[in-house]
C-alpha positions as CSV (number, residue, x, y, z in Angstrom):
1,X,22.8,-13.1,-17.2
2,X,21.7,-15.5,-20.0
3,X,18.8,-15.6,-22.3
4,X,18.0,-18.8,-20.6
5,X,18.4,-17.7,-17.3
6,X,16.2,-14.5,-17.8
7,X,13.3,-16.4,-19.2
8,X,13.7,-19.0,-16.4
9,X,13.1,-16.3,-13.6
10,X,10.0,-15.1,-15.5
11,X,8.2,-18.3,-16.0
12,X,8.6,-18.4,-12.2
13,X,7.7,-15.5,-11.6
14,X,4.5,-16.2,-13.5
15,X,3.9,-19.1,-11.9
16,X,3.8,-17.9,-8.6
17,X,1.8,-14.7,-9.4
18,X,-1.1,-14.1,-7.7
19,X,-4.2,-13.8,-9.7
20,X,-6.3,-10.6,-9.7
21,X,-8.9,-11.7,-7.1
22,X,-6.2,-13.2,-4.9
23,X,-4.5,-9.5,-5.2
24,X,-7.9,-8.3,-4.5
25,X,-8.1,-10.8,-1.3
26,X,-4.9,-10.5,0.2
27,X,-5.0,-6.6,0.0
28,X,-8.6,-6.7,1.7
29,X,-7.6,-9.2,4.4
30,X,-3.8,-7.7,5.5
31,X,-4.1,-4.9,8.0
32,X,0.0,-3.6,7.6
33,X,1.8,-2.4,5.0
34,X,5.4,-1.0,4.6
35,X,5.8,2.4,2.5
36,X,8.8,3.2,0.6
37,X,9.8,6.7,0.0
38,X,12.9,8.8,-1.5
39,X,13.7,12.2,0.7
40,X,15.2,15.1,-1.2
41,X,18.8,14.1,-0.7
42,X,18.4,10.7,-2.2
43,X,17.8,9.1,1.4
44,X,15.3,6.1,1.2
45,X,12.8,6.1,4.2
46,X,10.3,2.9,5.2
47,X,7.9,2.5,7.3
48,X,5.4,0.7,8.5
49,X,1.4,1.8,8.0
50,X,-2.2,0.2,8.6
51,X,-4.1,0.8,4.9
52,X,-7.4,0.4,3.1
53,X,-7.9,-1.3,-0.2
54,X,-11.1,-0.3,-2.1
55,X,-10.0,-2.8,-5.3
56,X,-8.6,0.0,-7.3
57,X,-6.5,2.4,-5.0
58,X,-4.3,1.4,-1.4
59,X,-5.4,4.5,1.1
60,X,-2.7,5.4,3.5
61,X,-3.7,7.6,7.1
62,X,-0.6,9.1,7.4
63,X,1.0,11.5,10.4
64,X,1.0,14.9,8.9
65,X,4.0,15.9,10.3
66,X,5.9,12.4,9.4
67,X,9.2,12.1,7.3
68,X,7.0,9.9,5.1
69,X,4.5,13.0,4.6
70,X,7.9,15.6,3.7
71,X,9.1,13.1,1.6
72,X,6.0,12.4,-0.6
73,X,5.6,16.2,-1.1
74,X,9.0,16.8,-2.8
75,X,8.5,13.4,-4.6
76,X,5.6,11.6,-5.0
77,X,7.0,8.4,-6.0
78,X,6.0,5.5,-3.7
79,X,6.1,2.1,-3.0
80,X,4.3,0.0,-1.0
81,X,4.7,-3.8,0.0
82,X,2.0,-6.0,2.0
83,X,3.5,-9.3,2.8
84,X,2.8,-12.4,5.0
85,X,4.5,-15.7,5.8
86,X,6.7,-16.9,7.8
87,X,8.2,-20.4,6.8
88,X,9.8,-20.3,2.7
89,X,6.2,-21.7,1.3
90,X,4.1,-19.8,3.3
91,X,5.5,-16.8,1.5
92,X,3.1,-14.4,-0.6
93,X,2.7,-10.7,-0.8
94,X,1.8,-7.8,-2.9
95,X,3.9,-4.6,-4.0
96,X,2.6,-1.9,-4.9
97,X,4.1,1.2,-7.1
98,X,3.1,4.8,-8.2
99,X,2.6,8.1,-7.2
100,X,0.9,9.9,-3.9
101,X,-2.1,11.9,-4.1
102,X,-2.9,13.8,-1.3
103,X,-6.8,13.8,-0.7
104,X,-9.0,16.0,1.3
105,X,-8.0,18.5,4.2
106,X,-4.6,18.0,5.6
107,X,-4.5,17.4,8.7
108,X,-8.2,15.5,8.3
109,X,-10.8,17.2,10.5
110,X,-13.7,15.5,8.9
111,X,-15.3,18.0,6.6
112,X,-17.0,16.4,3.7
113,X,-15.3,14.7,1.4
114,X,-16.8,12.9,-1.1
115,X,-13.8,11.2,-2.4
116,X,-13.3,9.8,1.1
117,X,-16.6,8.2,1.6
118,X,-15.9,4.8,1.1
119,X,-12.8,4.5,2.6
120,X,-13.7,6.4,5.3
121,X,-15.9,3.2,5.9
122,X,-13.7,0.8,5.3
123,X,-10.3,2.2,7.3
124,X,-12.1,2.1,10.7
125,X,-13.9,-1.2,9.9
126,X,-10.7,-3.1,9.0
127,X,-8.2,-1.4,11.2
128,X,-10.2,-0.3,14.5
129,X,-13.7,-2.4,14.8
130,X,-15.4,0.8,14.3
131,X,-17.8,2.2,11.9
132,X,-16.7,6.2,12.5
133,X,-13.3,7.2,11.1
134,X,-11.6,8.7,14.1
135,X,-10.1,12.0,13.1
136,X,-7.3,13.3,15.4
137,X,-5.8,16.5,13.8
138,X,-2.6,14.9,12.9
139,X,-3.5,12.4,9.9
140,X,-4.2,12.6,6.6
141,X,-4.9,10.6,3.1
142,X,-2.7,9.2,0.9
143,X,-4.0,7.6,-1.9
144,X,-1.6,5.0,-4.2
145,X,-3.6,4.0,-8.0
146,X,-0.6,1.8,-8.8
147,X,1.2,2.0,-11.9
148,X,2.7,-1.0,-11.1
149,X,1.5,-4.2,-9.2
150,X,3.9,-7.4,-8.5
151,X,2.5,-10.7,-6.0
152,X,3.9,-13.9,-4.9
153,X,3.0,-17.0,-3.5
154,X,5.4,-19.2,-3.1
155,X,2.9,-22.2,-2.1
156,X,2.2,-21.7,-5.6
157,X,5.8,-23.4,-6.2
């Protein structure tokens, strides 16, 4: 690739960057995410997940017992894109990089957690049009601080 070339792609990619509070928006307003992971071997697993955003942090309620679960215990390394669009400039989206903690009891139960007030609040609000996080014995928090953040919107074009 040329110099040119390079530096074209970037100013583009500028361009149709998100800004901070769109970031902070989108993430609020989009209900599913998909989740990258790496498994042992080298295999590369994604699914799909409902989330929370609290403006810093992307919470994940994840199946216990899931490959996504195995995988982010041998290597915490994740990614995560939220996307929408359908038609080429309705495009936008949001991906998300870093590494999974694993908050509070595993599977959840419930037990005070301080940690998991908030999103406690805002999971079941978002996702479920209830105010009381269900807990069912088989999920369990992930949280993602990115590292790394990268957004589009291509009606920005």
């Amino acid at each position: 690739m040329d110099g040119t070339r390079g530096r074209t792609a970037q100013r583009r990619g500028r361009r149709i960057m998100m800004t901070g509070e769109e970031v902070d928006a989108f993430l609020r307003e989009r209900r599913t995410c998909r989740v990258a992971t790496v498994s042992p071997d080298g295999r590369p697993h994604v699914g799909a997940l409902w989330f929370a955003w609290d403006g810093t942090s992307l919470w994940l309620y994840s199946i216990t017992r899931s490959r996504r679960w195995a995988d982010l215990r041998e290597d915490p390394r994740i990614s995560v894109v939220v996307d929408a669009g359908e038609e080429y400039g309705e495009l936008r989206g949001v991906e998300l990089s870093g590494t999974a903690v694993f908050v509070g009891e595993a599977p959840r139960t419930g037990e005070p957690c301080p940690e998991l007030e908030e999103v406690e609040q805002l999971f079941p609000r978002k996702n479920f049009c209830m105010e009381q996080m269900p807990h069912d014995g088989r999920h369990a928090w992930i949280r993602l601080t990115p590292d790394s953040i990268v957004s589009w919107d291509f009606s920005k074009l």
